[in-house]
C-alpha positions as CSV (number, residue, x, y, z in Angstrom):
1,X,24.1,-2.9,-18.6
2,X,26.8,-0.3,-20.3
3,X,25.6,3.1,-21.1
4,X,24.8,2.8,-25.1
5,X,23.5,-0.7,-25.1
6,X,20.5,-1.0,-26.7
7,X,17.8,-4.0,-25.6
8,X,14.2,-4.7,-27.1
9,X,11.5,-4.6,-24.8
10,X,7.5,-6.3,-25.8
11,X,4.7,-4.4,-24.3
12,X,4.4,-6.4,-21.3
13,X,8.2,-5.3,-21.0
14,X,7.0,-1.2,-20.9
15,X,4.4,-2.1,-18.4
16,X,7.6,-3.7,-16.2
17,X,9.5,-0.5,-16.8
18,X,6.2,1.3,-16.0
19,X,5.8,-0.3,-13.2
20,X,9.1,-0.3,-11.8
21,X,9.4,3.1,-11.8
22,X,6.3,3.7,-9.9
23,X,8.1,1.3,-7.3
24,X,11.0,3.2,-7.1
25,X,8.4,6.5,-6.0
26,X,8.4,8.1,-9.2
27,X,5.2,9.5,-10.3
28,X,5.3,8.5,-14.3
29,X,4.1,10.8,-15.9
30,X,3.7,10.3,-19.8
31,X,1.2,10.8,-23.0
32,X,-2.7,10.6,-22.0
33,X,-5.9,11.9,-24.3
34,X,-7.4,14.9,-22.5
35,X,-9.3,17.6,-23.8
36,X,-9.1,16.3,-26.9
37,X,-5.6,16.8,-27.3
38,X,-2.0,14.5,-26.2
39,X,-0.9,16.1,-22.3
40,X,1.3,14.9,-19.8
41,X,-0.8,12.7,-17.1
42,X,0.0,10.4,-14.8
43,X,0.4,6.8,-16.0
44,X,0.0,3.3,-14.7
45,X,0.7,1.1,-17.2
46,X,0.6,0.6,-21.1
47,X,-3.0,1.1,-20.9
48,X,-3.1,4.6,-20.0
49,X,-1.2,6.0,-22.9
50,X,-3.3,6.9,-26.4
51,X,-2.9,3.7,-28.6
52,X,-4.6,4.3,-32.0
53,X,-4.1,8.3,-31.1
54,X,-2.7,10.6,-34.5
55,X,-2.7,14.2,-34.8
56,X,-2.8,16.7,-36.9
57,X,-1.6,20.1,-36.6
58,X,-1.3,22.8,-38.8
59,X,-0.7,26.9,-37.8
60,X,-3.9,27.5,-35.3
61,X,-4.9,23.9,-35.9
62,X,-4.7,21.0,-33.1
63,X,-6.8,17.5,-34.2
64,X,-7.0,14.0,-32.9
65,X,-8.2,11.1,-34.6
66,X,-8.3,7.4,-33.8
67,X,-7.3,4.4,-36.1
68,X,-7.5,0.7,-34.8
69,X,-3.5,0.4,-34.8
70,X,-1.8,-0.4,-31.6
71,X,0.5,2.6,-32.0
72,X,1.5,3.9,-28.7
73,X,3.6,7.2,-29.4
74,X,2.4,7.8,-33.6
75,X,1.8,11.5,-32.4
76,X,4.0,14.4,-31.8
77,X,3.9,17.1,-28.7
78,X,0.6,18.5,-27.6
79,X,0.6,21.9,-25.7
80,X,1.7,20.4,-22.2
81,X,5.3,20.4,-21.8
82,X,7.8,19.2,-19.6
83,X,8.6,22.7,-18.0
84,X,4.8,22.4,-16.1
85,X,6.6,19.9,-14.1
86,X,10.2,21.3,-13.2
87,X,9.0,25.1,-13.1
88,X,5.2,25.1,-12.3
89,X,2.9,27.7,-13.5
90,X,2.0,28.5,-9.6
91,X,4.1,28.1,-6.2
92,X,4.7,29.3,-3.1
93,X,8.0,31.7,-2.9
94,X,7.6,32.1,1.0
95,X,5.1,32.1,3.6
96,X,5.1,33.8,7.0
97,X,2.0,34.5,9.8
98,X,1.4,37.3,11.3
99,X,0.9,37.2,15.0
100,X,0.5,40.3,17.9
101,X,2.6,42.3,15.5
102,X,5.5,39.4,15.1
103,X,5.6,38.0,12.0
104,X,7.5,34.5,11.4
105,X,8.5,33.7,8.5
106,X,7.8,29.6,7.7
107,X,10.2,27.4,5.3
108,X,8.0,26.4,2.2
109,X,8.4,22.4,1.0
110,X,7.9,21.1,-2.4
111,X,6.9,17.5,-1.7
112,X,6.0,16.7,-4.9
113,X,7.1,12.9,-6.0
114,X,10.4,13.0,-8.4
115,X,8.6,12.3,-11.5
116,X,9.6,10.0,-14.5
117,X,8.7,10.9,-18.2
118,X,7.4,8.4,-20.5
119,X,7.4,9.1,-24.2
120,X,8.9,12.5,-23.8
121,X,10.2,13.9,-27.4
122,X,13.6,14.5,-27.9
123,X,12.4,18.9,-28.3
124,X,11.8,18.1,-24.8
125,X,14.9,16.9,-23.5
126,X,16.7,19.9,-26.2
127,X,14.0,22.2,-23.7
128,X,15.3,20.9,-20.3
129,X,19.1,21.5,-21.2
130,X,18.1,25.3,-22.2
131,X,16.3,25.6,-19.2
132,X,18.7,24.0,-17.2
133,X,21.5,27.1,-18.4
134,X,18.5,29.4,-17.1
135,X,17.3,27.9,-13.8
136,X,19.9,25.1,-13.1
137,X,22.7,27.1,-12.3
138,X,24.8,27.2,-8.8
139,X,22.8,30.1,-8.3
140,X,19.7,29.0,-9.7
141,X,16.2,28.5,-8.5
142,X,16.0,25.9,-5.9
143,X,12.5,24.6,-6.8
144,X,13.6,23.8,-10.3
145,X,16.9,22.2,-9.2
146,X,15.3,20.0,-6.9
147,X,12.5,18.7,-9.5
148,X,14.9,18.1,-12.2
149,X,17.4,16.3,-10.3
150,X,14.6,13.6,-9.5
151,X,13.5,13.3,-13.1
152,X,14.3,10.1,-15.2
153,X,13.8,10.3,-18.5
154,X,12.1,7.9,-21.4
155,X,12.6,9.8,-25.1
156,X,12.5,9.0,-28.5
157,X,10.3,10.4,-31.6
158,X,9.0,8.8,-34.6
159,X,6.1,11.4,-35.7
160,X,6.4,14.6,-35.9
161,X,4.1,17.3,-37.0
162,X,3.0,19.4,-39.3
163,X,4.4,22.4,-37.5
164,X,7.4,20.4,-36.3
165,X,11.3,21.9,-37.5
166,X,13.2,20.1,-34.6
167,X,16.0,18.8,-37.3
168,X,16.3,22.9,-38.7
169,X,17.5,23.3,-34.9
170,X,19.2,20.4,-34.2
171,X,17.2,18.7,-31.4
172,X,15.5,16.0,-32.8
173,X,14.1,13.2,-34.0
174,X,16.7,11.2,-32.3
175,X,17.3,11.3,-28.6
176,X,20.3,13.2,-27.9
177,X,22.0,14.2,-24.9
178,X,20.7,13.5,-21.0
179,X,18.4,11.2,-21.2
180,X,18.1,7.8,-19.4
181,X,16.5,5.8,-21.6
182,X,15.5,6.2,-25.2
183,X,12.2,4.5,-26.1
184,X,11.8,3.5,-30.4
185,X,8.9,2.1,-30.8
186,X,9.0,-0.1,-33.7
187,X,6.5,-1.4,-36.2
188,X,6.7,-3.7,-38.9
189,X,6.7,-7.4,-39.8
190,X,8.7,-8.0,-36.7
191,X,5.6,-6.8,-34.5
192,X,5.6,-4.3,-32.0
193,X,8.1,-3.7,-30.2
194,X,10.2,-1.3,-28.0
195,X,14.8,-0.1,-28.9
196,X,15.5,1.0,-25.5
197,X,18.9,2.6,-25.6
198,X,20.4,3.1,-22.4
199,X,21.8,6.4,-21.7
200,X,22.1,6.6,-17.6
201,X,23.0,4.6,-14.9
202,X,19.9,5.3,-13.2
203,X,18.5,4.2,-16.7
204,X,19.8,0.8,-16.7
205,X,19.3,0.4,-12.8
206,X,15.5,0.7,-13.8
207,X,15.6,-1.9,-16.9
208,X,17.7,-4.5,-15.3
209,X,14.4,-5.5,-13.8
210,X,12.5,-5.7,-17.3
211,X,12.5,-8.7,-19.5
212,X,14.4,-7.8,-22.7
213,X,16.3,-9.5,-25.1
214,X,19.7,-7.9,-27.3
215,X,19.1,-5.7,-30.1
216,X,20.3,-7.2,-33.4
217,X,20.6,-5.5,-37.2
218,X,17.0,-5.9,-38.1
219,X,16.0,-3.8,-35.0
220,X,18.5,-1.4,-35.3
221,X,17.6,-0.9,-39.2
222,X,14.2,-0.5,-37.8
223,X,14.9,2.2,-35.6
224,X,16.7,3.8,-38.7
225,X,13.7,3.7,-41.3
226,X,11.5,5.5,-38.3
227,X,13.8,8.6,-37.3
228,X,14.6,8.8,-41.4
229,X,10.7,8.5,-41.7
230,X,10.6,11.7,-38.8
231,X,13.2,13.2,-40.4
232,X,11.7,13.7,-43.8
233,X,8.2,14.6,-42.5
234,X,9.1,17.4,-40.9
235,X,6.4,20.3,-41.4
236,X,8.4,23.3,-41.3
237,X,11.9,24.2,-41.8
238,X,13.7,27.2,-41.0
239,X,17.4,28.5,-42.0
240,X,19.4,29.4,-38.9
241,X,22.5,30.5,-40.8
242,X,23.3,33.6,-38.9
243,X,19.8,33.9,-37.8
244,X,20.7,35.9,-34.1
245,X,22.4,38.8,-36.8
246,X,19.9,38.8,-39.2
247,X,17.2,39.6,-36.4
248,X,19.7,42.2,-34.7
249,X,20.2,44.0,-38.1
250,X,16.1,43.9,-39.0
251,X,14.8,45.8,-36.0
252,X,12.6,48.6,-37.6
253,X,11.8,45.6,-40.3
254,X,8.1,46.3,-42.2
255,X,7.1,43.0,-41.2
256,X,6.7,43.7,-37.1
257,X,4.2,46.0,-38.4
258,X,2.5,43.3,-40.3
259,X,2.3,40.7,-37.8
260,X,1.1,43.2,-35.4
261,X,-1.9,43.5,-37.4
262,X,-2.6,39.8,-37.0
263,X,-0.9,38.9,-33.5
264,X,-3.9,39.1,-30.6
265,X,-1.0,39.2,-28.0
266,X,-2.5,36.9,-25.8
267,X,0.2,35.1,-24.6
268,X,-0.4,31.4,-25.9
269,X,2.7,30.7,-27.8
270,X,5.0,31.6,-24.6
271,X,2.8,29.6,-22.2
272,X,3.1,26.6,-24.3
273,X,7.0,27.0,-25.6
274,X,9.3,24.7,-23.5
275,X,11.7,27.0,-22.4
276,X,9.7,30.4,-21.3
277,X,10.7,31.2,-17.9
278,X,9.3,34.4,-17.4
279,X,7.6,34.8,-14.1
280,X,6.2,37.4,-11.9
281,X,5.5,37.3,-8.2
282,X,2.0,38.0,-6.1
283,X,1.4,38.7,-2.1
284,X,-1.9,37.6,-0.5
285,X,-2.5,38.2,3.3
286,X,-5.8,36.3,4.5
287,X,-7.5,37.2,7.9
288,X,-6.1,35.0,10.3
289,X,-2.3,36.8,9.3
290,X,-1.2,34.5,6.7
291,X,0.8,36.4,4.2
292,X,2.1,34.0,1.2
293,X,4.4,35.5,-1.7
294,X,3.5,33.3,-4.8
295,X,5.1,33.2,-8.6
296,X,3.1,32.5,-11.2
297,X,4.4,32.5,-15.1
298,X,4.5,35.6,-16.9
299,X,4.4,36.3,-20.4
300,X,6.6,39.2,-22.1
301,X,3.2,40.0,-24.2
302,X,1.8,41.0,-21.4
303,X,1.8,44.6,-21.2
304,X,2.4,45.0,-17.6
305,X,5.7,43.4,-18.1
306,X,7.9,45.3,-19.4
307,X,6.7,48.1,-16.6
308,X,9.3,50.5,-15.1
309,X,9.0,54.0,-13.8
310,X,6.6,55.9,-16.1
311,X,5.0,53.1,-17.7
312,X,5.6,50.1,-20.0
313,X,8.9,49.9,-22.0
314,X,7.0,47.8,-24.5
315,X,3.7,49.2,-25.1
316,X,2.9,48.2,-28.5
317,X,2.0,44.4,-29.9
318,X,4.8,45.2,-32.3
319,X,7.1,45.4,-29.8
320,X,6.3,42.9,-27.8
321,X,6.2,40.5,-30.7
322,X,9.7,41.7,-31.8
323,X,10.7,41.3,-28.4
324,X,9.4,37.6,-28.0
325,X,11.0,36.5,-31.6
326,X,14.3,37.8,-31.4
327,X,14.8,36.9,-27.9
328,X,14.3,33.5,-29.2
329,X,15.9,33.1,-31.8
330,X,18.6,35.7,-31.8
331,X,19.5,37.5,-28.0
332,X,19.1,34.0,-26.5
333,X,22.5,33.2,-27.7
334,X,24.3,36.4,-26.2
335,X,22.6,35.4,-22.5
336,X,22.9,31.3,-22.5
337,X,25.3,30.6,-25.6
338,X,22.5,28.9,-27.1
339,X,19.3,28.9,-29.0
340,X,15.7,29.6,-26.7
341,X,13.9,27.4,-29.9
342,X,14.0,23.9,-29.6
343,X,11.5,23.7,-33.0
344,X,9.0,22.1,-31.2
345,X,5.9,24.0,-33.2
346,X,4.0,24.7,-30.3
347,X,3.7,28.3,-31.1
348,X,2.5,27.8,-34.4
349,X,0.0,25.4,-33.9
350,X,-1.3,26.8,-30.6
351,X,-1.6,30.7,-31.5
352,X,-5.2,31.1,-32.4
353,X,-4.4,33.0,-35.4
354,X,-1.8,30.8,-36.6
355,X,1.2,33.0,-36.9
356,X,4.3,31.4,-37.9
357,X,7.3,32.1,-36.2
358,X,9.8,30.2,-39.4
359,X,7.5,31.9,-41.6
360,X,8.2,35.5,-40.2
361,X,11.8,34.7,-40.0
362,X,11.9,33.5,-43.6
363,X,10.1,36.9,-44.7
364,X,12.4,38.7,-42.8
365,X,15.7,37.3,-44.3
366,X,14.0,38.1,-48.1
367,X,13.2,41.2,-47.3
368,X,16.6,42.0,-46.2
369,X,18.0,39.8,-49.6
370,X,16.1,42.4,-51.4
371,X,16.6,45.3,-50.2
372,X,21.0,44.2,-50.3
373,X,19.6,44.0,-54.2
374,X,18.5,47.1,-54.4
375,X,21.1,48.8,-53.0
376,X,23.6,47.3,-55.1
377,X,21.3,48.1,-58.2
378,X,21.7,51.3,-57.6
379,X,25.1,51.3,-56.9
């Protein structure tokens, strides 16, 4: 099938593509209930993902609920993303046994399964391509390159949240760039049923084996009433009009101080955002001579991180905050030529005082807007 071509698929057709894809020695990987919350688990077939699932998320606020629809994706991201799976939160940098006073240094193998993602948000796939500028370069970090390059992906979204601004950055609700297939589910009067756009050759290799039948208008005008639906139902919204200068000009802004008072700086909105990479690095030597180097995430709100000689650069929550936000949203651009927010929400919904990060940025930009009044006032 041409890249672009668009099928429909029944649910008997997802549990083929399911199903194929575990032939083919991917471990799929897609939306499960766990914890009371949507994660990434493994998946088998159609029955494994959370039909009837919704959520509801608001700043500090994660809910489920179940409704007897046969909904298979109605919800938007939980707190497990995609990076768990390309950059994991704990591996083995190098090993090496100490013997008589030799020591031997032993190549480390990641033989984790290429894994496929089913019902993966288009934030996500906005995520990987940041990442990919960070970690996927010629001189990038070999664990990450080899785990992406296995990865076929299944995206679309038709739900987003209440802490949700993917359209404010441009990543969402429809399924832009690499992904290999993108997955609508659909509906209405004409039943249920799956738009599968093709957007890979390793995409379509995987659907010729699925029972599908062309796309026609009605489908297609489907698929456009559910991302308009997304699209208007966005919770948040932020203004990115020279966002990376206002943040550089705001620096010894009052309102740092003011979410210090409220931030616990403990970390939870970087281990959840999709494109963190921070990490810092660990030795362990057991008693048979086993010495193993391992790299765990970090987080720049911890306050060991910013450590040099004398102490921590960043040894205030105010600073660290600062630090987090305008590395985001504004310094990002200067490193990778691009934004590090995909407007996801997870850092809103998942801080456990629910500090908002468009909120903070739209306080920001009216603080500056009056104090530019003020000046001319009294000029």
């Amino acid at each position: 099938m041409p890249l672009g071509d668009a099928v429909v698929i029944d649910r008997d057709g997802l549990d083929q593509l399911i199903s194929g894809l575990t032939t083919r020695g991917y471990r799929v990987l897609g939306p499960v209930v766990r914890q009371g919350a949507i994660a990434l688990g493994e998946v088998n077939s159609s029955e494994d993902l959370p039909e009837g699932w919704h959520d509801t998320q608001a700043p500090g606020s994660y809910r489920l609920e179940h409704t007897d629809d046969s909904a298979l994706f109605a919800w938007a991201v939980g707190q497990h993303s995609i990076k768990a799976d390309v950059f994991p939160s704990r591996s083995v940098v190098w090993r090496a046994q100490v013997t008589d006073g030799t020591v031997r240094l032993e190549e480390t193998r990641d033989d984790a399964p290429s894994a496929a993602l089913v019902g993966v948000r288009p934030c996500e796939l906005a995520a990987l391509e940041v990442l990919d500028r960070v970690m996927g370069t010629s001189s990038g970090d070999p664990l990450y390159k080899r785990r992406r390059a296995g990865l076929v992906v299944v995206a679309e979204c038709g739900t987003p949240s209440g802490t949700c601004f993917c359209t404010s950055m441009g990543t969402g609700p429809a399924a832009t760039g690499a992904f290999d297939l993108a997955l609508t589910e659909l509906l209405d009067s004409g039943g249920q049923r799956f738009l599968v756009t093709i957007g890979s050759e390793q995409g379509a290799e995987v659907l010729a084996d699925v029972e599908t039948r062309v796309a026609d208008d009605t489908d297609f005008s489907a698929r456009a009433a559910v991302l308009e639906h997304a699209n208007s139902h966005m919770g948040r919204r932020l203004a990115t009009d020279d966002l990376p200068g206002l943040l550089a000009r705001n620096l010894e802004h009052p309102r740092w101080d003011d979410v210090a008072e409220r931030c616990l700086a403990c970390g939870n909105c970087t281990l959840v955002c999709p494109t963190c990479f921070c990490s810092t690095v660990e030795d362990t030597t057991t008693i048979d001579g086993t010495v193993e180097r391992h790299r765990s995430w970090s987080s720049c709100f911890d306050l060991g991180h910013s450590y040099m000689s004398g102490g921590p650069v960043r040894s205030s929550t105010r600073s660290r905050y600062r630090q987090w936000m305008t590395h985001k949203l504004s310094t990002w651009w200067d490193q990778f030529g691009s934004s590090g927010c995909v407007g996801c929400g997870r850092c809103i919904t998942w801080c456990p005082v629910g500090i908002d990060i468009t909120e903070e940025a739209v306080a920001i930009r009216a603080g500056e807007a009056g104090s530019k009044s003020v000046d001319a006032e009294r000029g």
